[in-house]
N, C-alpha and C positions, 0 to 999 in steps of 0.2 A: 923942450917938452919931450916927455917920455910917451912913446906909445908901444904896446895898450898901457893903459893906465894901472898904476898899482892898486886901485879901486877895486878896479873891475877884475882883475887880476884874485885879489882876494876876496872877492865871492866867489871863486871858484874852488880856491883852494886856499884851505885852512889855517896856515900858517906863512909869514914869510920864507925862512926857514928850509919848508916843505916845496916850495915856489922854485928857491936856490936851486935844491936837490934834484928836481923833474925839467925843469929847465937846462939844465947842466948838462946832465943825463943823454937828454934829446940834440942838443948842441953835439955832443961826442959822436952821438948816433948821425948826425947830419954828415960832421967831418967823415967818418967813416966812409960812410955807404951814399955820399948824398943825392939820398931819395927825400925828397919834399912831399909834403902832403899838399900845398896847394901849388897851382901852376908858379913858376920865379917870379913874373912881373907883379904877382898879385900882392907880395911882399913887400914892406915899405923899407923896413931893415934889412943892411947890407950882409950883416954879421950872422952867424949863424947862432948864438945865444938869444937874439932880437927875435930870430926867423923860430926858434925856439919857443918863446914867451907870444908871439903872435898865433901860434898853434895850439895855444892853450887857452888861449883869449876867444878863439873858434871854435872851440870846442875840440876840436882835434885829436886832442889827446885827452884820455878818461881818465882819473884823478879816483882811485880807488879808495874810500875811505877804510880805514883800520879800528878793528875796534877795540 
């Protein structure tokens, strides 16, 4: 089972795609610098792509719409 859900994943943000891309993104930003937005243990994923998609699942990261 995947968590979050690709569901709930995509009411957030608009395209798979787009999901890929901010997901990804933030994964690189993690390896870099890693600075977490929630405390480690709060994490269920090991990975930093997971710990990624869980930050976006929180809201955590803002998903700017383009027009």
């Amino acid at each position: 089972m995947i968590y979050p859900s690709i569901d709930k994943l995509l009411n957030i943000v608009s395209s798979k795609y787009e999901l890929v891309h901010i997901a990804a993104k933030r994964s690189r930003q993690i390896q870099s610098t890693n600075y977490l937005q929630m405390p480690a243990k709060k994490y269920k994923s090991e990975k930093n792509i997971g710990k990624a998609l869980e930050e976006v699942a929180e809201g955590l990261i803002k998903v700017r719409k383009s027009s």
